[in-house]
MARFIMAR-424177 format. One record per residue (C-alpha): residue number from 1; x, y, z. Coordinates in nm, 2 decimals, decimal comma. Layout:
N
+-----+--------+--------+--------+
|  nr |     xx |     yy |     zz |
+-----+--------+--------+--------+
| NUM |      X |      Y |      Z |
...
+-----+--------+--------+--------+
// end
This chain:
266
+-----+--------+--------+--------+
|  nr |     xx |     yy |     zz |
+-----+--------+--------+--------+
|   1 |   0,00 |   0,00 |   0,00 |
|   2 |   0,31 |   0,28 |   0,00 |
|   3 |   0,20 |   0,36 |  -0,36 |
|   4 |  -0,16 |   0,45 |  -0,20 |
|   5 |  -0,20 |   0,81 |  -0,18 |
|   6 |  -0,45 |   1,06 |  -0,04 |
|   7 |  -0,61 |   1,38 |  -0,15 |
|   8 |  -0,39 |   1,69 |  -0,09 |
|   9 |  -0,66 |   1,91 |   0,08 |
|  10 |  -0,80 |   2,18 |  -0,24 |
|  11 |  -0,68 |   1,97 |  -0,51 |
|  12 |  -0,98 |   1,70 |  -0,45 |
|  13 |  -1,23 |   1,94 |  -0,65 |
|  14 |  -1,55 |   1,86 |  -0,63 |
|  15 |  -1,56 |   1,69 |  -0,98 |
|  16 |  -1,27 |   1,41 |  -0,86 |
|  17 |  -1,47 |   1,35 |  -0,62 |
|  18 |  -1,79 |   1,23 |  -0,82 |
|  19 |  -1,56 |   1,02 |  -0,99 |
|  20 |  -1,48 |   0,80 |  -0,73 |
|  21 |  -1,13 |   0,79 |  -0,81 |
|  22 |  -0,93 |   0,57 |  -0,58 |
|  23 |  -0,67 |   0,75 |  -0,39 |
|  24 |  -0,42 |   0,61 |  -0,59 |
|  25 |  -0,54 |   0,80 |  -0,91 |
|  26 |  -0,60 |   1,13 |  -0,74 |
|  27 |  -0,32 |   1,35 |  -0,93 |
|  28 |  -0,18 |   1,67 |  -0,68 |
|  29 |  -0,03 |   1,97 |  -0,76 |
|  30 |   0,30 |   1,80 |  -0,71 |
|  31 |   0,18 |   1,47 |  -0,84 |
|  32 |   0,16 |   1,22 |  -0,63 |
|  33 |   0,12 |   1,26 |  -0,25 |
|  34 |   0,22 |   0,93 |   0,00 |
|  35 |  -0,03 |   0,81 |   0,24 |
|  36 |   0,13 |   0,85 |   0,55 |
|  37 |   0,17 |   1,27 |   0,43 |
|  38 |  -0,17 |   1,31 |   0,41 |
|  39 |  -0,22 |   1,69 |   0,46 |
|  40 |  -0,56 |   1,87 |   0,53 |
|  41 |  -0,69 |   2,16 |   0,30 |
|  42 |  -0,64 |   2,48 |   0,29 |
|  43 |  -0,98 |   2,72 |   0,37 |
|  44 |  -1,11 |   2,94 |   0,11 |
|  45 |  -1,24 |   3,19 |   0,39 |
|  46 |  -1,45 |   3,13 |   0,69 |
|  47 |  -1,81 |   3,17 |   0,83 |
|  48 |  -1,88 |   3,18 |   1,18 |
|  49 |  -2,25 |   2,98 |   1,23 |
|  50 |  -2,45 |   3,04 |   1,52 |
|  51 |  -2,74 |   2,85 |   1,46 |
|  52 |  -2,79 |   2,54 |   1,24 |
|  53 |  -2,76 |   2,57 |   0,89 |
|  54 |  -3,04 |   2,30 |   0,65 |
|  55 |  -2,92 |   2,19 |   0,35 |
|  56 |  -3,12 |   2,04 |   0,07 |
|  57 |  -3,05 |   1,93 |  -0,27 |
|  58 |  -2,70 |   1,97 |  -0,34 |
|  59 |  -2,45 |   2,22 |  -0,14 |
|  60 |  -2,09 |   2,29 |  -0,23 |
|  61 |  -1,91 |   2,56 |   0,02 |
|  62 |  -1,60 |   2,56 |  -0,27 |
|  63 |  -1,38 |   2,52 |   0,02 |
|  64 |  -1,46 |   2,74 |   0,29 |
|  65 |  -1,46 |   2,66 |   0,64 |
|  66 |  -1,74 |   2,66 |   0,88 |
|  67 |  -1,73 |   2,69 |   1,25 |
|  68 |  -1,97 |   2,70 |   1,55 |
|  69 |  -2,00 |   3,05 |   1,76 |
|  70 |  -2,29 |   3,16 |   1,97 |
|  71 |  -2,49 |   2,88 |   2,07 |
|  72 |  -2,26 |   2,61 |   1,86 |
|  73 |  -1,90 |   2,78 |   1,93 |
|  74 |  -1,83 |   2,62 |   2,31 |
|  75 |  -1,66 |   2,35 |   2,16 |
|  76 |  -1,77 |   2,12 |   2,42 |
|  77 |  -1,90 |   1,73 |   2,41 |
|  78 |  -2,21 |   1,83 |   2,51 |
|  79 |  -2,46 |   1,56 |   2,36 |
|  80 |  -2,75 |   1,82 |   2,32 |
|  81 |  -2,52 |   2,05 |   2,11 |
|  82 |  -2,67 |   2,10 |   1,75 |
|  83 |  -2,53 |   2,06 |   1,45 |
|  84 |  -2,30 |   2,30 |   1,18 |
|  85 |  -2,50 |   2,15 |   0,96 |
|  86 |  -2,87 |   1,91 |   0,92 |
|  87 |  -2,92 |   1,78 |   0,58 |
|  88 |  -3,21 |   1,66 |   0,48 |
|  89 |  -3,30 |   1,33 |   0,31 |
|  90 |  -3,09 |   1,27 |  -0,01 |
|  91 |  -2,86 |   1,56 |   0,07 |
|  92 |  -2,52 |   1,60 |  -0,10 |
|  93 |  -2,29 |   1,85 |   0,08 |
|  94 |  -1,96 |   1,92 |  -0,14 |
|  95 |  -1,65 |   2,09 |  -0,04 |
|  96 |  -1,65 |   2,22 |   0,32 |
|  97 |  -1,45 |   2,26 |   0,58 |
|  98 |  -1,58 |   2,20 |   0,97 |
|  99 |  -1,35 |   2,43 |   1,12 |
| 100 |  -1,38 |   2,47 |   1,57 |
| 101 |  -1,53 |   2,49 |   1,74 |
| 102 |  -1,76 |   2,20 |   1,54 |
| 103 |  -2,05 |   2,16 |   1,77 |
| 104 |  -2,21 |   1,84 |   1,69 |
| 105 |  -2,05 |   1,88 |   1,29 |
| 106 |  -2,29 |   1,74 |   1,04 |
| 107 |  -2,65 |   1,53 |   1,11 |
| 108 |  -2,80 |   1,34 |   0,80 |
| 109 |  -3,18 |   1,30 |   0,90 |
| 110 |  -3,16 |   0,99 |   0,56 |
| 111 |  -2,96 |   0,91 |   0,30 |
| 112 |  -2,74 |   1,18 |   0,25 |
| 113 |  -2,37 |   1,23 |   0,05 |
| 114 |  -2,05 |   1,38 |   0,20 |
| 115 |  -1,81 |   1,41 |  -0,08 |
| 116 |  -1,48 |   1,60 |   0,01 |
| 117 |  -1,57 |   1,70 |   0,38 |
| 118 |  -1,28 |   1,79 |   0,62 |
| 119 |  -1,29 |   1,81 |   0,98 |
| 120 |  -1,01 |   2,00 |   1,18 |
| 121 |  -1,09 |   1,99 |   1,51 |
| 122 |  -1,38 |   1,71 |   1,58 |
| 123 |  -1,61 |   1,84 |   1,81 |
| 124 |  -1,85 |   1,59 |   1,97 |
| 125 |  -1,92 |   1,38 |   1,69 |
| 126 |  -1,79 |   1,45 |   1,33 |
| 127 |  -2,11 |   1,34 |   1,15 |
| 128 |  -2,41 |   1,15 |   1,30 |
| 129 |  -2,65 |   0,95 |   1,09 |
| 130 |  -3,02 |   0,92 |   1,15 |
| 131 |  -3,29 |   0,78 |   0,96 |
| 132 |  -3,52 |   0,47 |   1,03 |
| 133 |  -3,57 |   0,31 |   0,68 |
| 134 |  -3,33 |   0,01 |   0,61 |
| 135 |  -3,34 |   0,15 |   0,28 |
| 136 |  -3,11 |   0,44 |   0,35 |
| 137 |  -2,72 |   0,47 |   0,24 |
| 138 |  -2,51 |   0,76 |   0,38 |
| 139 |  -2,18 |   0,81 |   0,20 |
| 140 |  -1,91 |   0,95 |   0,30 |
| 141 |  -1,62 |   1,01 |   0,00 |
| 142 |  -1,31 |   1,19 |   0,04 |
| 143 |  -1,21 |   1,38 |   0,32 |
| 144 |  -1,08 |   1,37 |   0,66 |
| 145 |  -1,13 |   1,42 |   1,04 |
| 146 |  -0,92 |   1,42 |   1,36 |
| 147 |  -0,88 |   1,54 |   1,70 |
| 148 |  -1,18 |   1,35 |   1,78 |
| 149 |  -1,12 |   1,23 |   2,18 |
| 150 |  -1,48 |   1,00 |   2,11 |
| 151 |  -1,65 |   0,92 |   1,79 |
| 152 |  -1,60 |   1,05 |   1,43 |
| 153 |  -1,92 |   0,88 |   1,27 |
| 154 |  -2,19 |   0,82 |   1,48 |
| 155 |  -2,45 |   0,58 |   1,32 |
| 156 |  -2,75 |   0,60 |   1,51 |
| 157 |  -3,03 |   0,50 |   1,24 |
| 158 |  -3,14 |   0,26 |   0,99 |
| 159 |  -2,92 |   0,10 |   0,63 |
| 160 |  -2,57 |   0,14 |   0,55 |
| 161 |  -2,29 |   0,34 |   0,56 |
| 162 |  -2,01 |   0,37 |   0,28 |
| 163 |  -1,71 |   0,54 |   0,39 |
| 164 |  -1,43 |   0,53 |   0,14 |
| 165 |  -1,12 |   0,76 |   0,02 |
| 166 |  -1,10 |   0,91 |   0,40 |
| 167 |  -0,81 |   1,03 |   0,62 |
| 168 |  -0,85 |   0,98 |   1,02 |
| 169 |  -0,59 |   1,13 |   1,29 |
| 170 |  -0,62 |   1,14 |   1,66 |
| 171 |  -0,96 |   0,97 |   1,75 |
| 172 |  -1,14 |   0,73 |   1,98 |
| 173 |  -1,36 |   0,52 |   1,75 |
| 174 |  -1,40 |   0,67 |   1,36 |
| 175 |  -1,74 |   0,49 |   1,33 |
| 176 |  -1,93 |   0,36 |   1,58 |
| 177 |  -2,31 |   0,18 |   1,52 |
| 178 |  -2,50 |   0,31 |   1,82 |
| 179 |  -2,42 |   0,09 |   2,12 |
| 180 |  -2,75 |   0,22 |   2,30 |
| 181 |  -3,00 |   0,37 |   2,13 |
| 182 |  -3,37 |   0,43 |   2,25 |
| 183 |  -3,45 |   0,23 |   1,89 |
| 184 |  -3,22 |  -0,02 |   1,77 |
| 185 |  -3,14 |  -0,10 |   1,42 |
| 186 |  -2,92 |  -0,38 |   1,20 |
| 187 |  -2,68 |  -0,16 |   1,04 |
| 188 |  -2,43 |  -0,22 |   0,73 |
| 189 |  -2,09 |  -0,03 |   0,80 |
| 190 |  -1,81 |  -0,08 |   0,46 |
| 191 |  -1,43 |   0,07 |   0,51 |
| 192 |  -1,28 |   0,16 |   0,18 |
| 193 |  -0,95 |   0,29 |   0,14 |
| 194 |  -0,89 |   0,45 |   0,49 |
| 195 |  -0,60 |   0,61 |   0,62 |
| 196 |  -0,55 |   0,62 |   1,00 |
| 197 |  -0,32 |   0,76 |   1,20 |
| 198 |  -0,22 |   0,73 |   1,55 |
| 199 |  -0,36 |   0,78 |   1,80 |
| 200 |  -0,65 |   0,63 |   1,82 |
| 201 |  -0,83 |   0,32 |   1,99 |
| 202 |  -1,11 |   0,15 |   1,79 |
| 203 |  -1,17 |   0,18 |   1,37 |
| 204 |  -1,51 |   0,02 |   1,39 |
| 205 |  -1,74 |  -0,10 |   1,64 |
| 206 |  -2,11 |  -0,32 |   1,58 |
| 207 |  -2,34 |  -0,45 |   1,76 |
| 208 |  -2,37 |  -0,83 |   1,72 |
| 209 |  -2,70 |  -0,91 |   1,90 |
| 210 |  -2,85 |  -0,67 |   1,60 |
| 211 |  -2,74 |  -0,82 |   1,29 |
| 212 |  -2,48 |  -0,53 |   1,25 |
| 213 |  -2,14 |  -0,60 |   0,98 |
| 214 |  -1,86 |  -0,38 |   0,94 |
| 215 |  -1,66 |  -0,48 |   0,62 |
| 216 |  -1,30 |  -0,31 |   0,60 |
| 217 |  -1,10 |  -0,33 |   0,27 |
| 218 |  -0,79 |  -0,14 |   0,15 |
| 219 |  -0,71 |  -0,02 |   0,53 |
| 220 |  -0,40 |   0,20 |   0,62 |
| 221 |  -0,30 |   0,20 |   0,96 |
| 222 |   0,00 |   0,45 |   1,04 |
| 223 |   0,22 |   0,48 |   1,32 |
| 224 |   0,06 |   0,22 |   1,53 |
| 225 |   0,37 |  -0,06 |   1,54 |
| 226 |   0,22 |  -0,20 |   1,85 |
| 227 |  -0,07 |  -0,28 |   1,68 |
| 228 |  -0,31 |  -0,10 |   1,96 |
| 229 |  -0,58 |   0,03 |   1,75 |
| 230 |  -0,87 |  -0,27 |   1,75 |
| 231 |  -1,01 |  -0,27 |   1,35 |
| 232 |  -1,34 |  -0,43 |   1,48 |
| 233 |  -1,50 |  -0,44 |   1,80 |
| 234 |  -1,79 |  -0,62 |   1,87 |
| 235 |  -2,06 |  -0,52 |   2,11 |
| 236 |  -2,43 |  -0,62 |   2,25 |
| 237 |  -2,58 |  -0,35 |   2,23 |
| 238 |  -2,87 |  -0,24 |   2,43 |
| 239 |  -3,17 |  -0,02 |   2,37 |
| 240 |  -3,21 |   0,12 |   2,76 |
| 241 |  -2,89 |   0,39 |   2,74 |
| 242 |  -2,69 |   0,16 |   2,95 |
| 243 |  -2,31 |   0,11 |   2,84 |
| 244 |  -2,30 |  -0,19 |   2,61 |
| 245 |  -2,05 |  -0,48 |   2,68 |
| 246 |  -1,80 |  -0,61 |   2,43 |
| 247 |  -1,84 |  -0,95 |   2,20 |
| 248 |  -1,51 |  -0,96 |   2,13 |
| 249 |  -1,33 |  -0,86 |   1,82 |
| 250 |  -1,14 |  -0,95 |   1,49 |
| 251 |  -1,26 |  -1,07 |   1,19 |
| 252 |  -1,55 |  -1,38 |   1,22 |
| 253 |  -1,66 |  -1,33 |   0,84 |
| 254 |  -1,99 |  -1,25 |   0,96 |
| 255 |  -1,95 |  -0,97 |   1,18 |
| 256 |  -1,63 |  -0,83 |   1,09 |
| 257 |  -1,55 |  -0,91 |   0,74 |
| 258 |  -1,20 |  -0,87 |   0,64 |
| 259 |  -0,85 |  -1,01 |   0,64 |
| 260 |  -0,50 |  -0,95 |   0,76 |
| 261 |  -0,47 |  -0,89 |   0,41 |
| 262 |  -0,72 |  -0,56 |   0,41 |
| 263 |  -0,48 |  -0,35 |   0,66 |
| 264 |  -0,17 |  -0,26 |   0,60 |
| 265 |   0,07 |  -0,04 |   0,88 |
| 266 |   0,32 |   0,15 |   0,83 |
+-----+--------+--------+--------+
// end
């Protein structure tokens, strides 16, 4: 995988991005960026937001940077803190950055697509993803996240979740199926072409007792020689708000579906 590369910030336009190139195709100003120098964008000016923005349709910031002030800007890990951003069902936001504070970054109330969304400075949750329909497929392509002391994607509803083409630094778990939701769904989590760096303690976690899957392919795991970050935790989850116990980990080919083969570390 050293011939993998990621996105250099601004030169994933919005167009790449539709492509679905893999990272290895993605051409920089310089050419070719490694991996492990994966390097976030640069802002095409800022906008303070003090109240939730609601995006429908199609929405493409061009690069600027968002962040929370007023009401969103304490930066805190408070759970009732709104979003930068609610999207709508069948959403697609393009081009943004989630500057900090971040609040509660992004909500998708469905199926909703984040192509080429950076986060510098994760607030409580990156991006959490709602919905009840089994129906319902949030994708996330391109981009990156870190400083994220708990969750980057929070996957509270209904369906699947594609994340591929992404960048992930300092964080707890990068996508989490809700461990102890009010209502409980079976959920379908697939890792494409991810980059993660060190630190960080979990890159997946399900919940068995629900049906959920995570399948990770094309993994990157950087600066982790010891080997400390778990790819898959398994949980029973609970729907009463109690912590959820684990179920073990590693891939079973029905819970966790990948191989040794699937991550690479450097």
């Amino acid at each position: 995988m050293s011939s993998a590369v990621l996105p250099r910030g601004h030169a994933l336009t919005g167009a790449l991005a539709t492509l679905g190139l893999s990272l290895g195709m993605i051409m920089t100003s310089g050419g070719l960026t490694p991996a492990s120098a994966a390097t976030w964008p640069t802002a095409n000016g800022s906008q303070a937001v003090s109240s939730t923005i609601s995006v429908s349709g199609t929405k493409d910031y061009g690069m600027k940077r968002l962040y929370g002030s007023g009401d969103l800007g304490s930066g805190s890990q408070d759970e009732d803190q709104g979003p930068i951003l609610e999207l709508a069902a069948g959403a697609v936001l393009k081009n943004v950055i989630i500057g900090s504070p971040a609040a509660d970054g992004i909500h998708c109330l469905g199926s909703c697509t984040l192509q080429n969304v950076w986060w510098e400075d994760v607030g409580e949750d990156a991006a959490t993803f709602l919905g009840s329909s089994s129906s319902n497929v949030y994708t996330v392509s391109g981009g990156g996240a870190k400083e994220a002391s708990d969750k980057v994607f929070q996957f509270n509803g209904a369906g699947t979740l594609n994340v591929s083409n992404f960048a992930v630094k300092n964080f707890g778990t990068f996508v989490r199926s809700c461990g102890n939701c009010k209502t409980q769904y079976k959920r379908t989590i697939n890792l494409n072409t991810i980059e993660a760096t060190y630190k960080g303690n979990k890159l997946v976690g399900i919940n068995t007792n629900y049906g959920d899957s995570a399948t990770l392919k094309a993994v990157t795991i950087v600066g982790d020689s010891s080997k400390k970050i778990v790819p898959c935790q398994k949980y029973l989850g609970n729907n009463t708000g109690k912590e959820p116990t684990t179920n073990g980990s590693g891939p079973d080919g029905t819970y966790c579906k990948y191989s040794s083969s699937d991550i690479t570390y450097q």
